[in-house]
PDB file of N, CA, C and O in Angstrom:
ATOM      1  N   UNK A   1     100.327 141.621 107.161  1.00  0.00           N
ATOM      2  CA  UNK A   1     101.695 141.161 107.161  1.00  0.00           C
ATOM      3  C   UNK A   1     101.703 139.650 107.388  1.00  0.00           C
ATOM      4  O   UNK A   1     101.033 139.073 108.245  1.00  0.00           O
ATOM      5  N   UNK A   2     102.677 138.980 106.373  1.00  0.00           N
ATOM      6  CA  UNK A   2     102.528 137.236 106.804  1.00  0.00           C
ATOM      7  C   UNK A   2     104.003 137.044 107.651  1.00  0.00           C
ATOM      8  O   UNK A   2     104.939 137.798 107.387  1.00  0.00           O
ATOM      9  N   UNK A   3     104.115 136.133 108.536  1.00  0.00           N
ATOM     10  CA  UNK A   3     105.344 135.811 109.047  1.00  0.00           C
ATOM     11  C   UNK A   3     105.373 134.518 108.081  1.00  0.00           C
ATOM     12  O   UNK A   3     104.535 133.961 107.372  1.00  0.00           O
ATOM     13  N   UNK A   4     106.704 134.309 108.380  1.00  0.00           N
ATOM     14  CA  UNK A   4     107.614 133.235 107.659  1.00  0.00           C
ATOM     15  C   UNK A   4     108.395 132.422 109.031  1.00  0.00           C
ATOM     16  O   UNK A   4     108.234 132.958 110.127  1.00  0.00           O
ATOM     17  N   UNK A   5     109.102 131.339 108.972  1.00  0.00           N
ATOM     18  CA  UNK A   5     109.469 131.151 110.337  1.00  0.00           C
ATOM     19  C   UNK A   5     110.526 130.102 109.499  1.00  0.00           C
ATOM     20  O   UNK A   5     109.962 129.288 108.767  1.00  0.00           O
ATOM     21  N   UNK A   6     111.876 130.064 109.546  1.00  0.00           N
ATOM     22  CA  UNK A   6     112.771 129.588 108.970  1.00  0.00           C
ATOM     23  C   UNK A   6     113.826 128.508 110.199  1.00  0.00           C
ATOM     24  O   UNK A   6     114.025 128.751 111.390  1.00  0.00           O
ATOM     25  N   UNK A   7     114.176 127.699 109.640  1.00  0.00           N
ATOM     26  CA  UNK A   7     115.338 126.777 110.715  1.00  0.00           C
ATOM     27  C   UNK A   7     116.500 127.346 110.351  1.00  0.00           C
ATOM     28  O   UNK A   7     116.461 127.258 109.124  1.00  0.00           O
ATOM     29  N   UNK A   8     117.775 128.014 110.715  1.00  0.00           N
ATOM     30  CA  UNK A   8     118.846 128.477 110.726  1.00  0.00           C
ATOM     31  C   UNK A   8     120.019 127.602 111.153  1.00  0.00           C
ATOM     32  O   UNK A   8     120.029 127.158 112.301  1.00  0.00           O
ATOM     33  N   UNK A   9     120.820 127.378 110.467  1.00  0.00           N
ATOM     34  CA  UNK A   9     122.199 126.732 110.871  1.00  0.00           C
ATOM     35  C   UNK A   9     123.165 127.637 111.385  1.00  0.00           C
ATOM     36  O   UNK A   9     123.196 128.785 110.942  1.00  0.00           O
ATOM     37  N   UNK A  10     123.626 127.421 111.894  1.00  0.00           N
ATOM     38  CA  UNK A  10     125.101 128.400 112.295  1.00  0.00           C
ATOM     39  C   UNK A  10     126.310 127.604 112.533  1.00  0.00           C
ATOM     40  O   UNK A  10     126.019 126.930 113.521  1.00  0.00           O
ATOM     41  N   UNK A  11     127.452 127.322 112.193  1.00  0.00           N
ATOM     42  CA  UNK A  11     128.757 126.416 112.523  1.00  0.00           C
ATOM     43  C   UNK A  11     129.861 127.508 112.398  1.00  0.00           C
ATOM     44  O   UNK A  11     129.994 128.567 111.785  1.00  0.00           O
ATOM     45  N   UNK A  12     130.510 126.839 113.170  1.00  0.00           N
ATOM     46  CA  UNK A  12     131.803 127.514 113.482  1.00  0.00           C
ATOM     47  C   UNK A  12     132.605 127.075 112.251  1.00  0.00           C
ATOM     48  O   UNK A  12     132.458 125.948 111.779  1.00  0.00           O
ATOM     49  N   UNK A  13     133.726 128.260 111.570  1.00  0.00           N
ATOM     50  CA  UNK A  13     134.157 128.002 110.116  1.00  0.00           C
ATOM     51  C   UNK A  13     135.616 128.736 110.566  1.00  0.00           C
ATOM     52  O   UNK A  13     135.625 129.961 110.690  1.00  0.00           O
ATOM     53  N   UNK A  14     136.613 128.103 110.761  1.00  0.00           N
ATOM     54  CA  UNK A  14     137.583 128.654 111.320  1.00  0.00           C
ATOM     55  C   UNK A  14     138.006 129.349 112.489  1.00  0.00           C
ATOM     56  O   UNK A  14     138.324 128.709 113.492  1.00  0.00           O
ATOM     57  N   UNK A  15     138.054 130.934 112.459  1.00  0.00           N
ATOM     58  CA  UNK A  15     137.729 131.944 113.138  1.00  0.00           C
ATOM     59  C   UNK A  15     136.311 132.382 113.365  1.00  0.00           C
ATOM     60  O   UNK A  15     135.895 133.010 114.338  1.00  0.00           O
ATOM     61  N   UNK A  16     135.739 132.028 112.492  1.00  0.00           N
ATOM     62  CA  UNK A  16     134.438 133.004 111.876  1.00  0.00           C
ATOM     63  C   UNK A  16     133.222 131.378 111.891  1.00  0.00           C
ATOM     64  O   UNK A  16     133.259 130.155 111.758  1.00  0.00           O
ATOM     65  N   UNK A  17     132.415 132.346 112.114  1.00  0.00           N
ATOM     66  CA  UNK A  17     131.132 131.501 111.896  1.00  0.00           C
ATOM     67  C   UNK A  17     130.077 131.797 110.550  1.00  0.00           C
ATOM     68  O   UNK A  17     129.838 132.831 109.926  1.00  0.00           O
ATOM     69  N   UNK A  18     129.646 130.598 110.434  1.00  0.00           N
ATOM     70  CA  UNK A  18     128.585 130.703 108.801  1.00  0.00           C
ATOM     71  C   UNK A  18     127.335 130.242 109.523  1.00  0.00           C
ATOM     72  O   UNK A  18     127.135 129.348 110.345  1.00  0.00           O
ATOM     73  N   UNK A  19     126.312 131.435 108.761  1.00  0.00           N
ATOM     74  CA  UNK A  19     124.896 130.693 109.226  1.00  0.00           C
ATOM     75  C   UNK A  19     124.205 130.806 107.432  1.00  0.00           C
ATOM     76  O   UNK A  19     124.518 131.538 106.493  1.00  0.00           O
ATOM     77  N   UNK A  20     123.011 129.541 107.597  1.00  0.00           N
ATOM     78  CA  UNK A  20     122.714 129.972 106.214  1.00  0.00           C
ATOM     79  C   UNK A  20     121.173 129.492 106.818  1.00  0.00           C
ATOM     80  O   UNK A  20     120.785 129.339 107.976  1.00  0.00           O
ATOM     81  N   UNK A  21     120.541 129.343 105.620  1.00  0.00           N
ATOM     82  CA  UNK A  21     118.874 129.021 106.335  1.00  0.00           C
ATOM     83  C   UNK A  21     118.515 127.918 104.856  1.00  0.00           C
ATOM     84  O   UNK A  21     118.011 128.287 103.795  1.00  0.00           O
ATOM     85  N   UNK A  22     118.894 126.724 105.170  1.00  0.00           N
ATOM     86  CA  UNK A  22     118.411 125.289 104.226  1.00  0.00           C
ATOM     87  C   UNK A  22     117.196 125.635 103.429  1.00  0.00           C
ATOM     88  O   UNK A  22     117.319 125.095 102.330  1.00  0.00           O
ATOM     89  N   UNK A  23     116.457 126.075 103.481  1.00  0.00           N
ATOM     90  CA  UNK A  23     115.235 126.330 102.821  1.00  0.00           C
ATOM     91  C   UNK A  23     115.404 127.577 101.968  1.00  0.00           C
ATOM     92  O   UNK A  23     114.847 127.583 100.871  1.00  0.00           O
ATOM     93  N   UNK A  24     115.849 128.242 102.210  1.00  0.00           N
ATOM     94  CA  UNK A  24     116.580 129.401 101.043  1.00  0.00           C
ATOM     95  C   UNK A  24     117.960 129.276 100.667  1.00  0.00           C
ATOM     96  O   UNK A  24     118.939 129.576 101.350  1.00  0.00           O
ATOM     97  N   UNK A  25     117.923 128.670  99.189  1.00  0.00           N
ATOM     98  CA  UNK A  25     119.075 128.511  98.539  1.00  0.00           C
ATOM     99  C   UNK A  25     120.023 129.895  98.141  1.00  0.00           C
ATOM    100  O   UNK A  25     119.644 130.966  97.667  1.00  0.00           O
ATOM    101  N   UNK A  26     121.258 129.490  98.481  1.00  0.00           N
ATOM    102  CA  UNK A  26     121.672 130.625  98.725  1.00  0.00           C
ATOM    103  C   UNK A  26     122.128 132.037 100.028  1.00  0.00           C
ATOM    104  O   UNK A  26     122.901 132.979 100.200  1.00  0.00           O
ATOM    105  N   UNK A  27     120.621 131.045 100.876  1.00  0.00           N
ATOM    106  CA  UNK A  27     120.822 132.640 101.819  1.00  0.00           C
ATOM    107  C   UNK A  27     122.079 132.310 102.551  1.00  0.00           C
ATOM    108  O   UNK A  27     122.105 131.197 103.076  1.00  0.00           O
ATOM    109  N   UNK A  28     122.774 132.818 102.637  1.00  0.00           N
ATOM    110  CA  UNK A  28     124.500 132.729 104.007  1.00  0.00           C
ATOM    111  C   UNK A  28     124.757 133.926 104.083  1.00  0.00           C
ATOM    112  O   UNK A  28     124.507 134.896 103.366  1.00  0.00           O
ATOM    113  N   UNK A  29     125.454 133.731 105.328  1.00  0.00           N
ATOM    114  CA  UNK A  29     126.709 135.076 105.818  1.00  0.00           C
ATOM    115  C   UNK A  29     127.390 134.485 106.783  1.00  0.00           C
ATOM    116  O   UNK A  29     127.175 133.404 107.333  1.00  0.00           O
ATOM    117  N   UNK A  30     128.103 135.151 106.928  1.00  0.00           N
ATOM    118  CA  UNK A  30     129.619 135.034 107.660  1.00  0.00           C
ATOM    119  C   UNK A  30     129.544 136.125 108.961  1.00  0.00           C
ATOM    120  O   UNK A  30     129.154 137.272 108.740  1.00  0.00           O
ATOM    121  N   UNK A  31     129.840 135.811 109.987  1.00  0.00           N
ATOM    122  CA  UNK A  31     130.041 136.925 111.376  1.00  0.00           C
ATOM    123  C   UNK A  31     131.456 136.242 112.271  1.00  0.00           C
ATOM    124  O   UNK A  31     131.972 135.124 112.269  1.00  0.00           O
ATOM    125  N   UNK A  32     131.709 137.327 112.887  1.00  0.00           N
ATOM    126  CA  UNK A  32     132.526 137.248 114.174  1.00  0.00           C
ATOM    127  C   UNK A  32     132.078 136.356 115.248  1.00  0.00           C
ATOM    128  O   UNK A  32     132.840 135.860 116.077  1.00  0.00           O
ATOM    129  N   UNK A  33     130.750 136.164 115.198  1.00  0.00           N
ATOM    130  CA  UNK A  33     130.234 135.584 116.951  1.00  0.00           C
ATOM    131  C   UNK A  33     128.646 134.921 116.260  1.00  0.00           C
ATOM    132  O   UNK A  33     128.138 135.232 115.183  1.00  0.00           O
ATOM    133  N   UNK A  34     128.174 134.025 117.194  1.00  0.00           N
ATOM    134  CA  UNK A  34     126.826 133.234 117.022  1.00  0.00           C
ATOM    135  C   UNK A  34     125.740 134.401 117.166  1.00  0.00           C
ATOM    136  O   UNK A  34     124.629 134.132 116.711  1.00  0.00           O
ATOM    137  N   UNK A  35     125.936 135.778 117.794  1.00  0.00           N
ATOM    138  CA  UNK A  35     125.006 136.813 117.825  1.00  0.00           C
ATOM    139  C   UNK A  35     124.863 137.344 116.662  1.00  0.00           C
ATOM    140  O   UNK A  35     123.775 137.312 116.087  1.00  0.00           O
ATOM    141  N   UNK A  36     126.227 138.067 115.999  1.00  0.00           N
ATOM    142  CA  UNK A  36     126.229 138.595 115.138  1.00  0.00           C
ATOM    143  C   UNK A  36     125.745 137.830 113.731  1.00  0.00           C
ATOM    144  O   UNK A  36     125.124 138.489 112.897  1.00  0.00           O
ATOM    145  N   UNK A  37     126.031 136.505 113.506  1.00  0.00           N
ATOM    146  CA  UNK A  37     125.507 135.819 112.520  1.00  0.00           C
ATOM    147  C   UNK A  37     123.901 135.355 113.131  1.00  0.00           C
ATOM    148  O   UNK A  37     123.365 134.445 112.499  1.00  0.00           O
ATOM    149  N   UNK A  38     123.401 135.726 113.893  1.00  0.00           N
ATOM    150  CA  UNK A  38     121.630 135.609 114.142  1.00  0.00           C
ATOM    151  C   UNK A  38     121.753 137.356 113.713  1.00  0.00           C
ATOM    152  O   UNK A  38     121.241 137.412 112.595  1.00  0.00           O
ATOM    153  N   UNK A  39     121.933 137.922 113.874  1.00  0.00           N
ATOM    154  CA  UNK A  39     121.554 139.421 113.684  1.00  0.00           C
ATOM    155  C   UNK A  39     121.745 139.299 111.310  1.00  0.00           C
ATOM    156  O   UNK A  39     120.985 139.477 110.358  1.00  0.00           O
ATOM    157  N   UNK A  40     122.924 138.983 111.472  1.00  0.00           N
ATOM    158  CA  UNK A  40     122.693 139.410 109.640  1.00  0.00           C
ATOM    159  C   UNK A  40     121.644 138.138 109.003  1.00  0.00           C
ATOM    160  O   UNK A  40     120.783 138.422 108.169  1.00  0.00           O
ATOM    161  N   UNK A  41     121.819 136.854 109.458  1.00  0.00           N
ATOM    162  CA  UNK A  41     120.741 136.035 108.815  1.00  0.00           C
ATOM    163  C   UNK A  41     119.301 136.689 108.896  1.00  0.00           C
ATOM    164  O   UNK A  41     118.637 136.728 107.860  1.00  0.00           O
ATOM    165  N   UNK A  42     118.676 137.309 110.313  1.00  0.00           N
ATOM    166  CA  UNK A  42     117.799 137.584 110.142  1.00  0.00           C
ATOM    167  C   UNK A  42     117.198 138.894 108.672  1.00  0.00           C
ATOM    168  O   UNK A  42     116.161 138.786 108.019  1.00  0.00           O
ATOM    169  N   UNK A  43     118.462 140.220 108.518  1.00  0.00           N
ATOM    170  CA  UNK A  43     118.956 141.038 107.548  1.00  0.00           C
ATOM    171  C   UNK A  43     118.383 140.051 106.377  1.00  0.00           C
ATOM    172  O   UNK A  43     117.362 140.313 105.741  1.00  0.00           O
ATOM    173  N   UNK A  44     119.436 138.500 106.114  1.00  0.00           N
ATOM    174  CA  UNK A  44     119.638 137.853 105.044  1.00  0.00           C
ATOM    175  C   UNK A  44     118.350 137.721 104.285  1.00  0.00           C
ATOM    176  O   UNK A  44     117.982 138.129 103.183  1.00  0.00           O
ATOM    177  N   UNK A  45     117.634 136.827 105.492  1.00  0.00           N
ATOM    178  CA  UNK A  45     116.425 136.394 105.358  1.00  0.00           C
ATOM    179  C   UNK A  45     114.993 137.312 104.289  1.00  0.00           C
ATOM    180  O   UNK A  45     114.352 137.007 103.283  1.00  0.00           O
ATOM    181  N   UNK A  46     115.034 138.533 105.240  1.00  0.00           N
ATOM    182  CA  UNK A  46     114.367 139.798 104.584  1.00  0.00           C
ATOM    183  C   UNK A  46     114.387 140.046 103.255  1.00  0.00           C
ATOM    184  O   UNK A  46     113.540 139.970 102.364  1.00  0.00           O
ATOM    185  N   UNK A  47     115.978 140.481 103.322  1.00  0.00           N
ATOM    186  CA  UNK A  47     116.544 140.814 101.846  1.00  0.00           C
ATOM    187  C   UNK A  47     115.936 139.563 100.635  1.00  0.00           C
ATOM    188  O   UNK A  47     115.467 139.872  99.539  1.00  0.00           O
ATOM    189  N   UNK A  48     116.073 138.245 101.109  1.00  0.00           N
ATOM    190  CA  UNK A  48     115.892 137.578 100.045  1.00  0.00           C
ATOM    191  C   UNK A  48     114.414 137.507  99.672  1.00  0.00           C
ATOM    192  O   UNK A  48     113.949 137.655  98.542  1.00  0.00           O
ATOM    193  N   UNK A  49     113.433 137.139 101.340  1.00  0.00           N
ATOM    194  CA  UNK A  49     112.293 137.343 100.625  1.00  0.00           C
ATOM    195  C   UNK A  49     111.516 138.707 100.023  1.00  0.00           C
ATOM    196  O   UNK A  49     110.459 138.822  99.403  1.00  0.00           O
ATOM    197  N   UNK A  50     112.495 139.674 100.475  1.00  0.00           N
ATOM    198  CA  UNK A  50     112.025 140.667  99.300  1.00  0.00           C
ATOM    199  C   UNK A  50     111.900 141.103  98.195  1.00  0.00           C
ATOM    200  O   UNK A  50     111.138 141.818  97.545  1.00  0.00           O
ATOM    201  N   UNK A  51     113.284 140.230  98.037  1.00  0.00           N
ATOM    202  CA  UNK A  51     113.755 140.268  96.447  1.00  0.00           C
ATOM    203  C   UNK A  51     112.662 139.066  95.582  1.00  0.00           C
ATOM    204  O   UNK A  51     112.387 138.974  94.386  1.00  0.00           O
ATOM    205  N   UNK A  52     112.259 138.323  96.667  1.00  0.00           N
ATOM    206  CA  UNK A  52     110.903 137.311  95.972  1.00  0.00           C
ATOM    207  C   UNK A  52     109.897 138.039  95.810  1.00  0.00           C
ATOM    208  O   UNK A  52     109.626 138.004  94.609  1.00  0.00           O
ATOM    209  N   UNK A  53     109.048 138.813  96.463  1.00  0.00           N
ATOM    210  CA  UNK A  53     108.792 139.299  96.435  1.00  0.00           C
ATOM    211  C   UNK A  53     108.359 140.352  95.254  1.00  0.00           C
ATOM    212  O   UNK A  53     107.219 140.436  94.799  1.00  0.00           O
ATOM    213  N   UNK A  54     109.392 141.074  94.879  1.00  0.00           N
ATOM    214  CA  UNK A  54     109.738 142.155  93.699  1.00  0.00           C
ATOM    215  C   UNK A  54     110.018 141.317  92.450  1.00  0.00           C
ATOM    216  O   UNK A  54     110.221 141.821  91.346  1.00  0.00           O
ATOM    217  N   UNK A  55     110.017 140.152  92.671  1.00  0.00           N
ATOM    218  CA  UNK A  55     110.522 139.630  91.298  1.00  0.00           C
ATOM    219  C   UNK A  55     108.926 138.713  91.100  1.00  0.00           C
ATOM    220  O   UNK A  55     108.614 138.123  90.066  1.00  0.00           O
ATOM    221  N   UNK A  56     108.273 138.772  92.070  1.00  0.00           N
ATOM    222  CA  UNK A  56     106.943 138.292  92.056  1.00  0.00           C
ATOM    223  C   UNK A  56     107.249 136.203  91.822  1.00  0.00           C
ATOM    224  O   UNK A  56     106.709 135.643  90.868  1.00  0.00           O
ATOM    225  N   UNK A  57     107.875 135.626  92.534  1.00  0.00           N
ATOM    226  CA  UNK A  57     108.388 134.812  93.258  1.00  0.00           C
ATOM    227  C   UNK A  57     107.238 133.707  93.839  1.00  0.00           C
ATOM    228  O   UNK A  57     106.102 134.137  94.040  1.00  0.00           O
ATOM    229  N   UNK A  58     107.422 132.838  94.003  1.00  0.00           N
ATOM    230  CA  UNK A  58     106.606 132.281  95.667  1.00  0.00           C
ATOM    231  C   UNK A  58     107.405 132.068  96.371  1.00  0.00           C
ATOM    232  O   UNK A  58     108.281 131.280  96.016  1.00  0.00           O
ATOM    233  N   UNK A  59     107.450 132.556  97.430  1.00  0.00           N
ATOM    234  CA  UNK A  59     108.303 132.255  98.663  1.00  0.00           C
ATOM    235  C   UNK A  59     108.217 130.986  99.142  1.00  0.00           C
ATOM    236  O   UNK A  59     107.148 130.400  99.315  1.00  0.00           O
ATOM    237  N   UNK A  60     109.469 130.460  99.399  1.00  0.00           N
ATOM    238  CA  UNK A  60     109.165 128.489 100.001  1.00  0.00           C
ATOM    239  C   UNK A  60     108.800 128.877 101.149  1.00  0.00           C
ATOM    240  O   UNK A  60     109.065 130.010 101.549  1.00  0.00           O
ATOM    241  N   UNK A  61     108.043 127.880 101.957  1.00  0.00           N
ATOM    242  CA  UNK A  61     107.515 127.447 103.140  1.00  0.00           C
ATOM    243  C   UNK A  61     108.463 126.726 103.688  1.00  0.00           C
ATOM    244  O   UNK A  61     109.094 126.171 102.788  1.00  0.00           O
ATOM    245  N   UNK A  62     109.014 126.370 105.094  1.00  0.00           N
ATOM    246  CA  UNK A  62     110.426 125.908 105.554  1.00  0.00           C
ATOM    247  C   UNK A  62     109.475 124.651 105.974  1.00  0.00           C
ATOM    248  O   UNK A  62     108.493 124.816 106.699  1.00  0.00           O
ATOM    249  N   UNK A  63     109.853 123.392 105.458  1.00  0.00           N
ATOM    250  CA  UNK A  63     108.401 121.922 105.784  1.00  0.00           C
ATOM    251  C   UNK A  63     109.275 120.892 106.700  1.00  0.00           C
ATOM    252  O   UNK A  63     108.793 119.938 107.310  1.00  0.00           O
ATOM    253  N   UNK A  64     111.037 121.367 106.676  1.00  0.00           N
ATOM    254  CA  UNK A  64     111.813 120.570 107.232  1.00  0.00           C
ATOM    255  C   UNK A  64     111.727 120.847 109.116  1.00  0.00           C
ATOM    256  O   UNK A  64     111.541 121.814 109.855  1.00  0.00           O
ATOM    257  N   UNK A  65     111.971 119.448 109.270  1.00  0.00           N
ATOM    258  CA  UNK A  65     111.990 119.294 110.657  1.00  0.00           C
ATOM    259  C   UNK A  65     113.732 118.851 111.058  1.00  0.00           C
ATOM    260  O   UNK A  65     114.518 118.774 110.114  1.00  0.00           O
ATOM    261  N   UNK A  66     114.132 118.636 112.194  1.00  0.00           N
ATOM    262  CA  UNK A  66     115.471 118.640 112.774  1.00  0.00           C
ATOM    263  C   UNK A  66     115.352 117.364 113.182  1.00  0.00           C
ATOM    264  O   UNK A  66     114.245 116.851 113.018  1.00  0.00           O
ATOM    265  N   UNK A  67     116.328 116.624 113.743  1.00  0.00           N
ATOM    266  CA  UNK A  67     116.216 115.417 114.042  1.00  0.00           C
ATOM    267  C   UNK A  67     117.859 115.300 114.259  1.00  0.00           C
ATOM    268  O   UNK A  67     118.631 115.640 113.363  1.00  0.00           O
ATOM    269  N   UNK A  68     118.286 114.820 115.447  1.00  0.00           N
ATOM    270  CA  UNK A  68     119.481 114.665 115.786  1.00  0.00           C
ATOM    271  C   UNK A  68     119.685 112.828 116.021  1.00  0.00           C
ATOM    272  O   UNK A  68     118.651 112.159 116.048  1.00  0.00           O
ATOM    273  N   UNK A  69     120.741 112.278 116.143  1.00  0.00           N
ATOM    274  CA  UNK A  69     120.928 110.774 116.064  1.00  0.00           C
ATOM    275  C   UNK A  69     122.310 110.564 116.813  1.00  0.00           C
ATOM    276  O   UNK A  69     123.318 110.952 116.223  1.00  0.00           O
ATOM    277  N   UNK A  70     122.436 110.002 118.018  1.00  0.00           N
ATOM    278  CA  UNK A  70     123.413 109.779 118.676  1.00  0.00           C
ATOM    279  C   UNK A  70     123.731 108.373 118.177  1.00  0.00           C
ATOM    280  O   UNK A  70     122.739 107.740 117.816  1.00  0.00           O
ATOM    281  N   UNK A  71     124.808 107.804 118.090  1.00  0.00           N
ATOM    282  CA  UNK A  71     125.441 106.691 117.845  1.00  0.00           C
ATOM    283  C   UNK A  71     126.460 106.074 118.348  1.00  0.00           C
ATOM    284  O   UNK A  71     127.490 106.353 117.735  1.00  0.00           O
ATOM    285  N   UNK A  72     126.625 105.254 119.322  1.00  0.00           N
ATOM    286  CA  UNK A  72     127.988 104.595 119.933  1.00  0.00           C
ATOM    287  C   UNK A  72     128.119 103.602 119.543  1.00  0.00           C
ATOM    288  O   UNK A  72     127.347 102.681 119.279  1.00  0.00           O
ATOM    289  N   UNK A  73     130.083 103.872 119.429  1.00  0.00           N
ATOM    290  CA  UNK A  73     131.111 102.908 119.186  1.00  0.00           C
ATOM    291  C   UNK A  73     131.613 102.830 119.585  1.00  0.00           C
ATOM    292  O   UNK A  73     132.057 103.782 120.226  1.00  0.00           O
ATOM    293  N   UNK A  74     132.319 101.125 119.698  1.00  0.00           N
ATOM    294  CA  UNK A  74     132.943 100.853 120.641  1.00  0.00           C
ATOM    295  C   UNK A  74     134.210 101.088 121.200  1.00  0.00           C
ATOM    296  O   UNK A  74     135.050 101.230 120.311  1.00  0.00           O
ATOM    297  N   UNK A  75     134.680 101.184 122.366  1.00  0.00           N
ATOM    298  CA  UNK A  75     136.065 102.003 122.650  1.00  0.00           C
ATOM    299  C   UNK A  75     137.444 101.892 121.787  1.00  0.00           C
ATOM    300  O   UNK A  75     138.422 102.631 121.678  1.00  0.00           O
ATOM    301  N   UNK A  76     137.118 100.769 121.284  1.00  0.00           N
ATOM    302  CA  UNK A  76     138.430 100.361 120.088  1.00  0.00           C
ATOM    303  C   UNK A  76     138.342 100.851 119.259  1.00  0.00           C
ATOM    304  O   UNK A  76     139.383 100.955 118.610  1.00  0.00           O
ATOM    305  N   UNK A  77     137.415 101.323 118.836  1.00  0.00           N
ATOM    306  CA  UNK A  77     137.013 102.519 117.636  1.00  0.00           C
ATOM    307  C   UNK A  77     136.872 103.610 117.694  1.00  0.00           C
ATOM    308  O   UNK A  77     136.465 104.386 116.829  1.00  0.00           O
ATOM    309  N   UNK A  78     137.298 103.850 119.052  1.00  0.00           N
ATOM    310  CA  UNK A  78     136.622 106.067 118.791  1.00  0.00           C
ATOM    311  C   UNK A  78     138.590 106.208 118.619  1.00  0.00           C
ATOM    312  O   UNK A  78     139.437 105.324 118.752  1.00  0.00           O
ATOM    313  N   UNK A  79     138.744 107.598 118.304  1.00  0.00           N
ATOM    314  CA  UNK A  79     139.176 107.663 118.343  1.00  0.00           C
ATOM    315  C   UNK A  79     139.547 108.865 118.952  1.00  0.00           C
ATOM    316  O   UNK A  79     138.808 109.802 118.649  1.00  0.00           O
ATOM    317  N   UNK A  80     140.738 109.210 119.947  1.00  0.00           N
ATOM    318  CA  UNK A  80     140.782 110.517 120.796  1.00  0.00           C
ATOM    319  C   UNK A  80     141.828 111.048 120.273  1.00  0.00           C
ATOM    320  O   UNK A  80     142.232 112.140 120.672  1.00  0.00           O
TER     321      UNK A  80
END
């Protein structure tokens, strides 16, 4: 068995939250709560590389890294 190990987004989308996984085009779903959208992405995830799989595919490798960037401006400029 090979593992795969994917970076997952999740954002809040109204009511509802969207998670998708950047490295698989396509993969998303929609849930009630940040649990429930980790519970179907992981579902998502499966499903798609299975369908790679069966369609005899190469599965991408996830090569992206995260990187966050704080930035301040000055009080005359934020705006509250």
């Amino acid at each position: 068995m090979n593992n795969y190990t994917y970076r997952t987004i999740i954002e809040k989308d109204g009511k509802q939250y969207h998670g998708y996984v950047p490295a698989l085009r396509g993969c998303h779903t929609y849930g009630n709560s940040i649990e429930e959208v980790q519970i179907l992405l992981k579902d998502a995830i499966n499903v798609y590389l299975e369908s790679l799989v069966e369609d005899k595919l190469v599965i991408p490798i996830d090569t992206s890294f995260e990187s966050f960037e704080t930035i301040s401006l000055p009080k005359n400029l934020v705006y509250v």
